[in-house]
N, C-alpha and C positions, 0 to 999 in steps of 0.2 A: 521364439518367445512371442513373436507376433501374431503366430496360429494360435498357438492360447490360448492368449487375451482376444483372438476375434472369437475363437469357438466358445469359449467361456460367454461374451457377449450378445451371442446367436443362442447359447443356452437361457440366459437370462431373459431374453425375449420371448423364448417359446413359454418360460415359467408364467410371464406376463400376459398372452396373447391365448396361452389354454386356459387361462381363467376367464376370460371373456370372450371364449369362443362363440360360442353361442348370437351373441350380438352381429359378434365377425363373419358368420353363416349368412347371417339375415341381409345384414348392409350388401356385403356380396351377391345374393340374389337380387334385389332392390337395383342395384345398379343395373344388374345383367336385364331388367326388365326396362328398364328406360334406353335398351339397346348403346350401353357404353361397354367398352370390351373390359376384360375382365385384368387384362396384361396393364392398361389404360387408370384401372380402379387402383390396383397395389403397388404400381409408381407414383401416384398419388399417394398413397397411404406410408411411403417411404419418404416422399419427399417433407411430408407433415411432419412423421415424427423426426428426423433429422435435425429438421428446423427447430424445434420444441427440443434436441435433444433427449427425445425418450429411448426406454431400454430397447425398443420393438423396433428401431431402424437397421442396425442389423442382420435382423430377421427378415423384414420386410428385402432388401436387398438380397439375401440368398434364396429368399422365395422366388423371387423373380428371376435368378440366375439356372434355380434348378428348373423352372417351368421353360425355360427356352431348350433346355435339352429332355425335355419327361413331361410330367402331368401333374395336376393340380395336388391331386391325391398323394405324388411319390414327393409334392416341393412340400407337402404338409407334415410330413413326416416331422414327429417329437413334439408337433401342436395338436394334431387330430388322435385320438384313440385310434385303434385296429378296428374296432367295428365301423367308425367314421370314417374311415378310407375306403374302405369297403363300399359305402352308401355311394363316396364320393366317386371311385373306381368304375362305379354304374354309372351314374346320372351323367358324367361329365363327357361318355359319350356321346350323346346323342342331339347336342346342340344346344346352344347359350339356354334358348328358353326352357331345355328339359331339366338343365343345369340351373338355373334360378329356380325355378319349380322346386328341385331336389334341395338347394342350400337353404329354402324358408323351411322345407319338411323337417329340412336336419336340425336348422336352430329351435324349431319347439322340440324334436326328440330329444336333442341336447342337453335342451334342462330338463325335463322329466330326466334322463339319463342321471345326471349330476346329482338330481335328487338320489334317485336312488345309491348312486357311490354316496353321499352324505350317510342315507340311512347303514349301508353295511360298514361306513369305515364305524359307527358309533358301535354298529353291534358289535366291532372287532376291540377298538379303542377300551372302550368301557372294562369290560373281564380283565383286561392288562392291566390298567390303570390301579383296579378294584386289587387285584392281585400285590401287584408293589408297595399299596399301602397297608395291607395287610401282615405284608413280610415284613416292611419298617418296623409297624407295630409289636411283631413277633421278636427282630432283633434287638429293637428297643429293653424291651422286655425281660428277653436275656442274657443282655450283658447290665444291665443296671439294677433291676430287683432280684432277680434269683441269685445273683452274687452275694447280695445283703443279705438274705433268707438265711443260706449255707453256710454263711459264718456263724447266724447265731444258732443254728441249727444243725447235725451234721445231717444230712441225703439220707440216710440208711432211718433214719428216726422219722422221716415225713411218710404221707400215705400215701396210698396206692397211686393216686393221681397225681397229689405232689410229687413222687418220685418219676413217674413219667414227665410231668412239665423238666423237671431238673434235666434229665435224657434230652428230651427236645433242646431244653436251651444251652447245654453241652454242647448238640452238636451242630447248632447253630452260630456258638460261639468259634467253634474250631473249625467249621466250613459254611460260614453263612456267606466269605465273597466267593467262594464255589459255587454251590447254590445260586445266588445270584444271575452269577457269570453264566451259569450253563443256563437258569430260566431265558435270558438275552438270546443264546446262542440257538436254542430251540425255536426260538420265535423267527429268528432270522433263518434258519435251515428251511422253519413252517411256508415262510412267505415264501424265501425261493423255490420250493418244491410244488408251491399250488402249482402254476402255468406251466409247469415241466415233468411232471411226478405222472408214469403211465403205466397199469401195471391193477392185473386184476386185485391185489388187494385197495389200490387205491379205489377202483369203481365202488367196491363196497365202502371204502369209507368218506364217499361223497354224498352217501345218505344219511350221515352226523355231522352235529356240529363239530366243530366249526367246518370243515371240508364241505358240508351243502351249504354255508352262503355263500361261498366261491363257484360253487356249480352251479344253485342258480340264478347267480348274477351273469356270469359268461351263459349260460343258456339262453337267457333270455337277448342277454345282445348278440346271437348269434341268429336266433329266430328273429330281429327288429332287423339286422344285414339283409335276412334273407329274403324278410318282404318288402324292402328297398330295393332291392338286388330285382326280385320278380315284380314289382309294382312297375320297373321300367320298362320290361317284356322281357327280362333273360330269364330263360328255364331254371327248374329247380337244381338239375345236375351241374349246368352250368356255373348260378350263384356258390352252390356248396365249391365248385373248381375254381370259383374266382375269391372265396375266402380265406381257401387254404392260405395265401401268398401273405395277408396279414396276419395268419391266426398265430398265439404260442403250440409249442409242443402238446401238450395237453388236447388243445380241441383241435390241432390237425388228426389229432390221435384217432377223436369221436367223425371229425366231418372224412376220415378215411373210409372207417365202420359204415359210415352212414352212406358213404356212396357201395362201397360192399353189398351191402343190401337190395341198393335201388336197383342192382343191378343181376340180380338174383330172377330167375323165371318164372320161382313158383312166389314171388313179393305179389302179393295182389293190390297192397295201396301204399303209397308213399309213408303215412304213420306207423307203417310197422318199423320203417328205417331207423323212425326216429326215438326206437326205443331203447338207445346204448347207454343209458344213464347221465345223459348230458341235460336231461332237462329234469326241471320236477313232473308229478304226475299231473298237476295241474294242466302245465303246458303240453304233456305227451297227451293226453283226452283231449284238449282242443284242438292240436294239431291230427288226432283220429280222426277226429268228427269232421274238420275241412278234409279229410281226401275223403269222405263219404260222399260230401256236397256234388250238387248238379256243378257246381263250377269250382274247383278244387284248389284251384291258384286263386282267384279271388278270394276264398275263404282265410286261406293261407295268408294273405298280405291283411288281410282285415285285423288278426292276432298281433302283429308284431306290435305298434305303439301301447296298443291298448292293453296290452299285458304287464307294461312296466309298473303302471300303478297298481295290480292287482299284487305284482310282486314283488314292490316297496310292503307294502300289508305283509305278504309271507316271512319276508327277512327281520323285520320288527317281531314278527310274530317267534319267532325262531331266535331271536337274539334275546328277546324277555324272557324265553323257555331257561335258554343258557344263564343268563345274567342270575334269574332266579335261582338256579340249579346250585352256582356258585355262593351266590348270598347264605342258601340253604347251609353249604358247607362251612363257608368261613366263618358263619355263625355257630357252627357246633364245634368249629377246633377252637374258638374265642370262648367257649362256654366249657368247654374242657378243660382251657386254661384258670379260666375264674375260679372254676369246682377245685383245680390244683391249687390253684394260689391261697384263697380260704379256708381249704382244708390246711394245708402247711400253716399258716398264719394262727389258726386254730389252736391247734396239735403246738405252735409255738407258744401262744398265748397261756394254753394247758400247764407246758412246762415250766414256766416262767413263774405260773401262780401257786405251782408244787413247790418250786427253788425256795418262794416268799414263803410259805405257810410253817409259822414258827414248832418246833416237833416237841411235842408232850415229853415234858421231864418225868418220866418212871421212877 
């Protein structure tokens, strides 16, 4: 019971401590340049929150615990992303100052980064959202007015449209927590299968939504690992060798492909590797044009930040598409509805004013 409550505790810390990662990169380097050791910084920052009782003493304790037998990158584990380990799995070789260096790089990548998970959770969020309240409104719909209709009306008497709304809210009525239940269930299948789903139909269908803002989000923090990884002098085959160990199923899938290639006699430039569908086009033409370059790893490390905000823009651009795409629909099944309901109410209205209309005595 007392594993639990400590793991439990050690969870709730990292919930707290990767929202303000960012900061937590910075202060870390900051120290490491005023040459205080780094083991020295987060026994301090154990013994603060302790003292104050915050959720992060826990954490800070097992951080320290795992860094005595591993590295900074494996005690981060459940606070840092996979691409953040990655950075850190580089820099944290090469000594305290190349390590402060690396932890200010990573707190500005960081937020850029965060920005960006902000923008695609919204692209994701939003069409969900947009969806459930649309169904409400459809269930709504019918189980409380087309029951009323039906009574004064029988089905077979309404029109063409009317009789299809009556269809729909039928079988709405008789499986709308199906329905429901399985839209949930999909969505949950969806997410689990992004990081893990490997399989020539998936590559094709990483160039639609929704599947391409999961590919180019992992694409591009694969390309920002990789010119952290070479910004610190480890070669290209190397970085792609040292990512595999953080990446999901998924992009070990692509960074296998991609060393496949490099490795190939007649590859004449590294951008050809990187053509396995893990990035967009965008990224694969920039990353062409750096192996062209007189210096071909500079070019290459020059890409990695500076692409995130280019592809905050893309994933916006790509979730209005969607967003739009939906709006377009749910606005013509809500207007097929209205034509249904009007036309019945009509056609009821009709018969009602036939019932009243007193009949010529012959």
């Amino acid at each position: 019971m007392i594993d639990v409550v400590k793991q439990f505790l050690i969870w709730q810390g990292q919930m707290d401590l990767r929202a303000r990662r960012a900061d937590f990169y910075f202060d870390l380097g900051m120290t490491l340049d005023d040459k205080i050791p780094l083991f020295t910084t987060l026994r301090k920052y154990e013994s603060r929150a302790r003292q104050r009782k915050q959720a992060t003493a826990p954490l800070f304790l097992h951080i320290l615990k795992r860094m005595q037998t591993g590295s900074l990158s494996e005690a981060l584990r459940g606070v840092a992303a996979d691409s953040e380990l990655i950075m850190l799995d580089a820099v944290q070789t090469s000594g305290d100052q190349a390590l402060a260096s690396g932890l200010k790089f990573l707190a500005t990548t960081v937020e850029k980064i965060d920005h960006l998970k902000g923008v695609a959770r919204k692209a994701v969020v939003y069409p969900i959202v947009m969806i459930v309240v649309f169904y409400a409104m459809l269930y709504g719909f019918s189980t409380e007015v087309v029951p009323i209709l039906s009574s004064i009306l029988p089905p077979e008497k309404w029109p063409f449209l009317g009789r299809v709304l009556y269809a729909t809210a039928t079988t709405v009525q008789k499986y709308g927590v199906y329905i429901i239940l399985s839209f949930f269930l999909l969505i949950v299948l969806f997410l689990y299968s992004l990081p893990r789903w490997t399989s020539g139909i998936r590559r094709v269908l990483d160039k639609y939504p929704p599947w391409v803002l999961y590919r180019d989000f992992s694409g591009a923090m694969l390309i920002v690992s990789l010119s952290t990884l070479m910004r610190s002098g480890v070669s290209l085959r190397s970085s792609l060798e040292r990512s595999l160990r953080f990446s999901s199923p998924w992009m070990s899938w692509h960074i296998r492909e991609i060393l496949t290639r490099l490795s190939r006699p007649n590859s004449s430039t590294f951008g050809d590797a990187f053509q396995t569908g893990v990035l967009n086009q965008y990224l694969e033409d920039r990353i062409q044009d750096a192996a062209e370059r007189r210096n071909p790893v500079e070019a290459f490390v020059k890409i990695g930040v500076g692409s995130i905000d280019r592809l905050a823009a893309s994933i916006e651009a790509s979730a209005a598409k969607l967003n739009s795409g939906l709006l377009v629909i749910c606005g013509l099944i809500l207007g097929l509805m209205m034509a249904g309901f009007f036309g019945t109410a009509m056609e009821l209205q009709s018969g009602i004013s036939t019932a009243n209309t007193p009949q010529k005595v012959k």
